[in-house]
C-alpha positions as CSV (number, residue, x, y, z in Angstrom):
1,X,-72.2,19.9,-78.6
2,X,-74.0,21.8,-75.4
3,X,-73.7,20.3,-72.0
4,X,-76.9,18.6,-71.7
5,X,-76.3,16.8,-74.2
6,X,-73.4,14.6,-72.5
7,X,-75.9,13.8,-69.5
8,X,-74.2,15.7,-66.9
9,X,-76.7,16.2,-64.5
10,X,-79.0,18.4,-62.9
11,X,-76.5,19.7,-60.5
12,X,-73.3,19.7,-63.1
13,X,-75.8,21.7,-65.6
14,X,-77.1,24.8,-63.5
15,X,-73.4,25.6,-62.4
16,X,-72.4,24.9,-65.8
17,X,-74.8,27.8,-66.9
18,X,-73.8,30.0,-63.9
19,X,-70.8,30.3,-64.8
20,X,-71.3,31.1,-68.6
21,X,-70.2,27.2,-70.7
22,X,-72.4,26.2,-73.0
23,X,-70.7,23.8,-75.4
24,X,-68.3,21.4,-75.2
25,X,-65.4,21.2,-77.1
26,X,-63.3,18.3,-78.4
27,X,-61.3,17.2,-75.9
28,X,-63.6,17.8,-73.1
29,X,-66.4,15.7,-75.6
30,X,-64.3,13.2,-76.5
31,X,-63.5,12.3,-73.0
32,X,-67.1,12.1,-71.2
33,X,-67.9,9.0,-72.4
34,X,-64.7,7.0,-71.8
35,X,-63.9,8.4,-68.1
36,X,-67.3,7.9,-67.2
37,X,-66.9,4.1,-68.2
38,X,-64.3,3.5,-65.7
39,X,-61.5,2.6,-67.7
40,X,-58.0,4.2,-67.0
41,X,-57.6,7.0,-69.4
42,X,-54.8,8.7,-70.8
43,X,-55.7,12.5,-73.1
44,X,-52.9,14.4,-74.9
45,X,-54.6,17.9,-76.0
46,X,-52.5,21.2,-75.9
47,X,-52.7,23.7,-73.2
48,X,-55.8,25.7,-73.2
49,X,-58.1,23.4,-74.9
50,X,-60.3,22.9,-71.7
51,X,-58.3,19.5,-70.1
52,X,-59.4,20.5,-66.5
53,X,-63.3,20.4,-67.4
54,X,-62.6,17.3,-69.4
55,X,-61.9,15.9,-66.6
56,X,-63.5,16.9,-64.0
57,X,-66.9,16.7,-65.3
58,X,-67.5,12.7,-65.6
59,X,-65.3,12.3,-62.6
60,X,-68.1,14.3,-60.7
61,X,-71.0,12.9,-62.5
62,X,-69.9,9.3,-61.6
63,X,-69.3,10.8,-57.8
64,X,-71.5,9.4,-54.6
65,X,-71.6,10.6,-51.4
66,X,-69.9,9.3,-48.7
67,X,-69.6,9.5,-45.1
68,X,-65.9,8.3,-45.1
69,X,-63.5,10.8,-44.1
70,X,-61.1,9.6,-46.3
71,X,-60.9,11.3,-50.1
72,X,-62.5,9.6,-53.1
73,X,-60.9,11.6,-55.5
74,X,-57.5,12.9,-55.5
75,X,-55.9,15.2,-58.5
76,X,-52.2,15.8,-58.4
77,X,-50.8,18.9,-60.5
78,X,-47.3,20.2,-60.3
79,X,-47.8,23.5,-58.0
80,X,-49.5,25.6,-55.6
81,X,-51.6,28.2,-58.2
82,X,-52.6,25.3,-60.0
83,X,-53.8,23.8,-57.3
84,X,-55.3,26.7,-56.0
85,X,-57.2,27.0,-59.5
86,X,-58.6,24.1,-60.1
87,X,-59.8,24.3,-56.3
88,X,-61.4,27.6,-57.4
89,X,-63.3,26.1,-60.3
90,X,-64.4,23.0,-58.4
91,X,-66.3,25.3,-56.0
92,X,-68.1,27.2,-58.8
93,X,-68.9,23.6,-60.7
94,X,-69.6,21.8,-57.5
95,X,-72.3,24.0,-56.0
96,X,-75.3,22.6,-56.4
97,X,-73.2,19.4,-54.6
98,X,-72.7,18.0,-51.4
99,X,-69.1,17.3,-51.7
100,X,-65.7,18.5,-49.1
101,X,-63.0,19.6,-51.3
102,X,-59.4,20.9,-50.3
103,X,-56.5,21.7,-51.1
104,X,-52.6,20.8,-50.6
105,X,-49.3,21.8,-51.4
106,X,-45.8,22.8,-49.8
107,X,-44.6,25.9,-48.5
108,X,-47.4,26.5,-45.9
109,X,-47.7,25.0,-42.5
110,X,-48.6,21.7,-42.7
111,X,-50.4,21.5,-39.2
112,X,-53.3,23.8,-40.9
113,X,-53.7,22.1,-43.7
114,X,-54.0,19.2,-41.1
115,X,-56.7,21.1,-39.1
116,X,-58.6,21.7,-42.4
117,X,-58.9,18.3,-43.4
118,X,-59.8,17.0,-39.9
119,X,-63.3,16.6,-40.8
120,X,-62.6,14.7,-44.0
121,X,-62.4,15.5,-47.9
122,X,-64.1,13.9,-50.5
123,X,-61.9,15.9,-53.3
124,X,-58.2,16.3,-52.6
125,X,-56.0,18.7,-55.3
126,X,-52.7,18.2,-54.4
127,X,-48.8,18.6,-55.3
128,X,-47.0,15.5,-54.8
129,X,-44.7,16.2,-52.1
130,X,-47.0,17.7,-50.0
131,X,-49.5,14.7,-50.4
132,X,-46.7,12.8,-49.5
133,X,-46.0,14.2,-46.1
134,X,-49.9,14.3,-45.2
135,X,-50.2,10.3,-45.8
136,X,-47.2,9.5,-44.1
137,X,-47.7,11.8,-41.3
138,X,-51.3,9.4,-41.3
139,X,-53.4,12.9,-41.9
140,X,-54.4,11.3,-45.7
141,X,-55.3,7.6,-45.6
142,X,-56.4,6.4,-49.8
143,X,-58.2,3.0,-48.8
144,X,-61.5,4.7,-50.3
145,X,-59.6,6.0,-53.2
146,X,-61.8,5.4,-56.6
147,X,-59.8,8.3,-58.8
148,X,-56.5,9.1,-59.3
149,X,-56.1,12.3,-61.8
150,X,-53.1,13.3,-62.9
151,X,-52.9,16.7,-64.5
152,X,-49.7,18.4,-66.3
153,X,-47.7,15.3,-66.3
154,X,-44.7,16.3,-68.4
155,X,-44.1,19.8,-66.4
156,X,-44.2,17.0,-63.2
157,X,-41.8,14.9,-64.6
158,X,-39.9,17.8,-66.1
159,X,-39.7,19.5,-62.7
160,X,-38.0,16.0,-61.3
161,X,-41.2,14.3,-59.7
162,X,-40.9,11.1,-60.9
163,X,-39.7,9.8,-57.7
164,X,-42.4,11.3,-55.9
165,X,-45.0,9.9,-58.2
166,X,-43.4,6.5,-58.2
167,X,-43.7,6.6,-53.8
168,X,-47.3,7.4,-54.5
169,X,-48.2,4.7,-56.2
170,X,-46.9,2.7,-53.9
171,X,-48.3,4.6,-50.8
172,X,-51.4,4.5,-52.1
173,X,-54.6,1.6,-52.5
174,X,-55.3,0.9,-56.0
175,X,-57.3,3.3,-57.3
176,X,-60.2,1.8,-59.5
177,X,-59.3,4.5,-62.3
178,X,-56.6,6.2,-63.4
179,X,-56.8,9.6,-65.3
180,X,-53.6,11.1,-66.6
181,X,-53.8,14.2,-68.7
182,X,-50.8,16.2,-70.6
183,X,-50.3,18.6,-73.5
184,X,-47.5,16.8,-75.1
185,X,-46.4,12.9,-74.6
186,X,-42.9,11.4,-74.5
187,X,-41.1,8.2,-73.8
188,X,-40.7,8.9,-69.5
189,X,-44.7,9.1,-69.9
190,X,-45.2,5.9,-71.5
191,X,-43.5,4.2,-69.2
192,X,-45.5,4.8,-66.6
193,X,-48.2,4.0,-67.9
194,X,-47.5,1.0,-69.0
195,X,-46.6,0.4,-65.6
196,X,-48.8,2.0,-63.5
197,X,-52.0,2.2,-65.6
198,X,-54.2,-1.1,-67.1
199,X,-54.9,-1.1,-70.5
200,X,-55.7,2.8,-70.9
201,X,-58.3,4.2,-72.8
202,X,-56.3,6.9,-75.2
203,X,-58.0,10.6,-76.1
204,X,-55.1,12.7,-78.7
205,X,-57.4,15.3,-80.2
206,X,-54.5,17.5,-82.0
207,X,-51.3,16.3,-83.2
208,X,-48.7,17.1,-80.6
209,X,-46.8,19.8,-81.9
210,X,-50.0,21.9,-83.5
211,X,-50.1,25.5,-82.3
212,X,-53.9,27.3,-82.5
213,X,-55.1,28.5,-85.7
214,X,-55.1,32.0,-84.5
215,X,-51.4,32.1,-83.5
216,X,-48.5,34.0,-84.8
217,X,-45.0,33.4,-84.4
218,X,-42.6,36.0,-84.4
219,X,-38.7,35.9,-84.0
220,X,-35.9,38.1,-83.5
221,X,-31.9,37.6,-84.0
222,X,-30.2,39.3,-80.9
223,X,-26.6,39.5,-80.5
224,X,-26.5,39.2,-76.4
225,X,-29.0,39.5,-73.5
226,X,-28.5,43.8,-73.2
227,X,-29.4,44.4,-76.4
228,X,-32.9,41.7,-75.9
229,X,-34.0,43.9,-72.5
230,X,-33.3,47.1,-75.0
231,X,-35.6,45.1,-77.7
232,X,-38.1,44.2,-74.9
233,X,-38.1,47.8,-73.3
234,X,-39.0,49.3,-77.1
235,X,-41.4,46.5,-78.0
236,X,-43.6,47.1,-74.5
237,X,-43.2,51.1,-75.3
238,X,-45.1,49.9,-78.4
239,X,-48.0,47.9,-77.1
240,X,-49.3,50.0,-74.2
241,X,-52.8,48.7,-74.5
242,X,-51.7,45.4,-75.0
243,X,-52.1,42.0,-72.4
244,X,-48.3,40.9,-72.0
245,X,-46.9,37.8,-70.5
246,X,-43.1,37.9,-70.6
247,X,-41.4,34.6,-69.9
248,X,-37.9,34.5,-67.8
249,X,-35.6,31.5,-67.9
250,X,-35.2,31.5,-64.3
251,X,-36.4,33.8,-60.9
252,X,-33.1,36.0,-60.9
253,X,-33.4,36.4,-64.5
254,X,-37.0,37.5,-64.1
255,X,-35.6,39.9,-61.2
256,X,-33.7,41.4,-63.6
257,X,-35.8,42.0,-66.5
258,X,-38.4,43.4,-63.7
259,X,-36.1,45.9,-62.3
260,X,-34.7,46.8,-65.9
261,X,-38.2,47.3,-67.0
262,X,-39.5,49.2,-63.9
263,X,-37.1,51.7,-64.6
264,X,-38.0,52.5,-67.9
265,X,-41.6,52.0,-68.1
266,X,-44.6,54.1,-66.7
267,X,-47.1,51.1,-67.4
268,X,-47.8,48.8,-64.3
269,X,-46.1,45.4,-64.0
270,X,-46.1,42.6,-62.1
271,X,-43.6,39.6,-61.6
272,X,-44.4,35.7,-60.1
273,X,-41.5,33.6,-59.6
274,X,-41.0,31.0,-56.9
275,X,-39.1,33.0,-54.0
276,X,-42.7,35.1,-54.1
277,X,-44.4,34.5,-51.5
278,X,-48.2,33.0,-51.7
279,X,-50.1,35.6,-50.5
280,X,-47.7,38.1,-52.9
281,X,-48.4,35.8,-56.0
282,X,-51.8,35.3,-55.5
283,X,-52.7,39.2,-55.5
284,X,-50.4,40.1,-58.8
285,X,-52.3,37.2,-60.8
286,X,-55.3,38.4,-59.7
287,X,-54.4,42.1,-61.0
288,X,-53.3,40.6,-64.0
289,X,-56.7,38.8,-64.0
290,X,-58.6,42.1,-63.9
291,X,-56.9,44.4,-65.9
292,X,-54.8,46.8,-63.4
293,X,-51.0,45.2,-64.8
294,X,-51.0,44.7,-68.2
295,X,-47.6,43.2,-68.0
296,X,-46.5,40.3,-65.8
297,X,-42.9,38.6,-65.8
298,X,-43.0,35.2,-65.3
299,X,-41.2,31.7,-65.0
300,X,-42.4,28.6,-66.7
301,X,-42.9,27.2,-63.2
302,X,-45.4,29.5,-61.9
303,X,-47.3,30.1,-65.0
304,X,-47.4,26.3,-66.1
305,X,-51.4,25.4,-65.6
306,X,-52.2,28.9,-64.4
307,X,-55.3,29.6,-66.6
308,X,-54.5,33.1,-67.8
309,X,-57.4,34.5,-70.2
310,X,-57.3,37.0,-73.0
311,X,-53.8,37.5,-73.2
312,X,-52.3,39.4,-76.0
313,X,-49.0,38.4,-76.6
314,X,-46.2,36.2,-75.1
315,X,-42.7,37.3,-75.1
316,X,-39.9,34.3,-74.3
317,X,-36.9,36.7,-73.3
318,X,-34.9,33.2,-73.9
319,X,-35.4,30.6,-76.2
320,X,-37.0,27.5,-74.3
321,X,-35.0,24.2,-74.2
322,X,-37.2,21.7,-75.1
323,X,-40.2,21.7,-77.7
324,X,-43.0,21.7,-74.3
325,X,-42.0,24.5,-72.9
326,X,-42.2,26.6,-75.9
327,X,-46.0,24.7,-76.7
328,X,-47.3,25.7,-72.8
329,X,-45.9,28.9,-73.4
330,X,-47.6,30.3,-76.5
331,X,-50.7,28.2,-75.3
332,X,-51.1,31.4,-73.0
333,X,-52.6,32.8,-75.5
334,X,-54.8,32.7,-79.1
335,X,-57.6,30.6,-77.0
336,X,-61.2,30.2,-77.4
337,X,-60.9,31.1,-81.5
338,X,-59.1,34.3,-80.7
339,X,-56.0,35.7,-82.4
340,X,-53.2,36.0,-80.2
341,X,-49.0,36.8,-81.3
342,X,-46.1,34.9,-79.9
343,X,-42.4,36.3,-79.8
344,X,-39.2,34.8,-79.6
345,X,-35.8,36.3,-78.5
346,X,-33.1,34.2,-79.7
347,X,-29.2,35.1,-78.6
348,X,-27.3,33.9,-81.2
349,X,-23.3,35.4,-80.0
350,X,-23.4,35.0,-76.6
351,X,-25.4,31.9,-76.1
352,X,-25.3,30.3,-79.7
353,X,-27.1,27.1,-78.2
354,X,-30.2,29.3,-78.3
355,X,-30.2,29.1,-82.1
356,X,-29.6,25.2,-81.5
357,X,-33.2,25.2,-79.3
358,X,-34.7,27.2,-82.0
359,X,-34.0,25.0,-85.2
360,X,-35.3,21.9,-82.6
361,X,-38.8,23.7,-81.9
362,X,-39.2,25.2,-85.7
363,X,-38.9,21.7,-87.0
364,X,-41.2,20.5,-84.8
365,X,-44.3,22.6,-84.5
366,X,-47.1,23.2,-87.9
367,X,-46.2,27.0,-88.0
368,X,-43.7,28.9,-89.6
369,X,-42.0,32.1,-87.6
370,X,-41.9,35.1,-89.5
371,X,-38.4,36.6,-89.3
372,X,-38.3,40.3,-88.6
373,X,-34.9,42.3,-88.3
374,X,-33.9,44.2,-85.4
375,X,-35.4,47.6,-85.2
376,X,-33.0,50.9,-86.2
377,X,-34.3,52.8,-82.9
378,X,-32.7,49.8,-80.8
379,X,-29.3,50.7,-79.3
380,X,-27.5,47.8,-80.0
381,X,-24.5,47.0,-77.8
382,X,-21.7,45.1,-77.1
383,X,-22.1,44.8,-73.4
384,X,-22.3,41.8,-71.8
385,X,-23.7,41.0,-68.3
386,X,-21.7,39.1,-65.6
387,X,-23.4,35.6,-66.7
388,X,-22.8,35.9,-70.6
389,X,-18.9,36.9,-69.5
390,X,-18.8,33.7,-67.3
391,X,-20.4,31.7,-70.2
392,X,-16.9,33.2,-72.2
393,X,-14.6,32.3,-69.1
394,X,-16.2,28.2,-68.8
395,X,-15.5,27.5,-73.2
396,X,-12.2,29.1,-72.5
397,X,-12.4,31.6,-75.1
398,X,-10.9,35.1,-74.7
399,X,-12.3,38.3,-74.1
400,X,-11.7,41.4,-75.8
401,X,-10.4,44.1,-73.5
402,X,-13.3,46.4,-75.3
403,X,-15.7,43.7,-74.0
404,X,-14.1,43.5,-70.7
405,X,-13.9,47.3,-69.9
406,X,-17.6,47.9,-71.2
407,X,-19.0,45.2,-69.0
408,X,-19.2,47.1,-66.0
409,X,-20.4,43.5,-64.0
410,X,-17.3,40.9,-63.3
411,X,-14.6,43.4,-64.5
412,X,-14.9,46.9,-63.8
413,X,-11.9,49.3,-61.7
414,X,-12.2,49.4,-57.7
415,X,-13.5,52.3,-56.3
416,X,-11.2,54.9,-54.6
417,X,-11.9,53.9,-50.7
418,X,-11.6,50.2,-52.4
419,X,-7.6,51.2,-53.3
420,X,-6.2,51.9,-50.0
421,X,-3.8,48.9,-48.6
422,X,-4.4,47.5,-45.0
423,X,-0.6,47.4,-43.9
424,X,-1.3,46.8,-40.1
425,X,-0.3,43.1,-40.3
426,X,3.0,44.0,-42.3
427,X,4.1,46.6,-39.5
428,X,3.3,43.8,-36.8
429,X,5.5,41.4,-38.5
430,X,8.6,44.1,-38.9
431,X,8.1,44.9,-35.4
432,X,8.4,41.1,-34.3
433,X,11.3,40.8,-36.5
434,X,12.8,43.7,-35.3
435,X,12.6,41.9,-31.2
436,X,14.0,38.7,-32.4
437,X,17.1,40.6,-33.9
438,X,17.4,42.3,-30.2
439,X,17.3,39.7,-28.8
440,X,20.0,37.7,-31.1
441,X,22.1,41.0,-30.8
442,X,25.2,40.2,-28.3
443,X,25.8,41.6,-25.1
444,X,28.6,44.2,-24.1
């Protein structure tokens, strides 16, 4: 269905078209009608299946100007790009409006972000904390407060916000609607909203669990984490032309896999993790965005909500530990009716609950993985790196002196200059000995 068709408005219509949407697709149709009645809501559609217009459209439609300083409209998302993304797109969709919109999150000085809002907002897009601070610090009052959006709600509670969430809804003056969005729903969600929300409209326009048609899944058996970065080093050499997001399980494990790669491939890369600074992250998405990396290392934190577009292929260097994470993932890519391929590294020596985590997500997605065997040109090795040894050391099981002199990390010899004993404190005490024996000694 176009646009027009959902009575959007004048205003909502010509930015629409500036910016190239035409039609709506299911989620975002499915939802006009019962936000803009002023129920609560609650939508479950997968990531990349256009939540963000879904909701922001008959939230804006239903919007009036105000001269209150205070914000009408306030949209919490788990972290600063999304926030910084969905601020972006509400200045191309809100154009043609007279509306104040800002945004808020942690990390930054919160005296400017004070400054900025001095003047009022009518749209606030926030993280939780940092909305936090702001209303009790009296900068953010919500007594004019008509929505409450809440967007990515399983990576917020995922991520531990559940108390900050819960302080909000205290902090806060009823809101007259409620709008919570996620891609996947579970029990902690529920919960809330049978306690926070009234009698919820409900939008579920795929089956949690369903992958885009034009995805392929792809999986490969790897004995330990030296042998994946030797698998991930051959299948980049492969795919130079290719748009790759590589997923880390963590910011030193990202670290790694960008130094590793760095060293062994010609083609630009970038990495985003969380001890990146703003300014840093925001210019290697934006190279991503255009074209100049074609590779970009990643955690789930940073990427979660980002919307990256016409991505290639998604790598998880580990395998995820709950069924989300692996959706939000491969939702990176295969969007818009596009074909798009998905690989999976699993360890399955070294850290056998990744095969665990892999049997979990296969029986609980509508796609099958294609198992493909290790490549002949990768070396394969059976050198381990100073966390898989650790792993060994906590289940108590032994190592094999082959393992332990190949590691090179935890175990390795002491360099010469390292060899030499400091015997300074041993002479002091023979010398001390040595007076109290004089002094013992009898006279003549």
């Amino acid at each position: 269905m176009n646009f027009d068709q959902l009575n959007i408005g004048n205003a909502l219509k010509n930015a629409l078209d500036d910016m190239g949407f035409i039609s709506a697709n299911e989620i975002q149709y499915n939802s006009f009608a019962k936000i803009m009645s002023g129920r609560d809501v609650v939508g479950v559609s997968p990531t990349g299946s256009g939540k963000t217009l879904a909701f922001l459209l008959p939230v804006l439609r239903r919007y009036q100007y105000s001269s209150s300083n205070a914000p009408k409209i306030v949209i919490l998302v788990p972290t600063r790009e999304l926030v910084n993304q969905i601020v972006s797109l509400l200045n191309d969709l809100c154009k043609y409006m007279t509306i104040r919109i800002h945004g808020v999150y942690g990390g930054v000085n919160i005296r400017t972000q004070s400054d900025q809002l001095s003047d009022g907002v009518d749209l606030l897009v926030a993280t939780p904390g940092r909305l936090i601070d702001l209303s009790l610090n009296r900068i953010i009052r919500f007594k004019n407060l008509n929505h409450l959006i809440i967007d990515e709600v399983d990576e917020m509670l995922h991520l531990g916000f559940r108390p900050q969430l819960n302080q909000l809804f205290e902090l806060m003056t009823k809101p007259k609607q409620h709008i919570l969005f996620s891609a996947t729903m579970n029990s902690e969600i529920e919960e809330m909203v049978r306690t926070h929300f009234n009698d919820p409209l409900r939008i579920e326009v795929k089956q949690v669990g369903s992958l885009p048609d034009g995805l392929s899944l792809e999986r490969y058996l790897v004995d330990n984490d030296t042998t994946k970065l030797h698998l991930l080093q051959w299948l980049l050499s492969r795919s130079t032309d290719q748009k790759i997001l590589i997923f880390a399980p963590d910011k030193r494990f990202a670290d790694l896999i960008y130094q590793r790669l760095t060293e062994h491939n010609d083609v630009p890369l970038g990495i985003i993790h969380s001890n990146k600074s703003q300014n840093y992250r925001n210019r290697t998405i934006e190279q991503f965005e255009s074209g100049h990396t074609k590779r970009l290392v990643a955690t789930d934190l940073v990427a979660r909500g980002i919307d990256f577009k016409d991505i290639d292929t998604i790598i998880s260097f580990d395998t995820p530990n709950s069924v989300e994470t692996f959706i939000h993932r491969v939702g990176r890519t295969a969007r818009n009716d596009k074909k798009g391929n998905a690989i999976l590294l699993v360890n399955t020596v070294t850290f056998t609950e990744e095969v665990k985590r892999y049997k979990i997500i296969e029986s609980n997605i509508d796609k099958n993985f294609i198992e493909i065997d290790l490549p002949d040109e990768i070396t394969k090795t059976d050198l381990l790196m100073p966390h898989e040894i650790e792993t060994y050391r906590q289940k108590n099981i032994d190592l094999s002196q082959k393992i332990i002199e190949q590691s090179q990390g935890a175990f390795h010899d002491k360099k010469l200059k390292n060899t030499k004993v400091n015997r300074a404190q041993e002479r002091r005490k023979e010398r001390l000995e040595e007076k109290k024996r004089a002094k013992r000694k009898p006279k003549k």
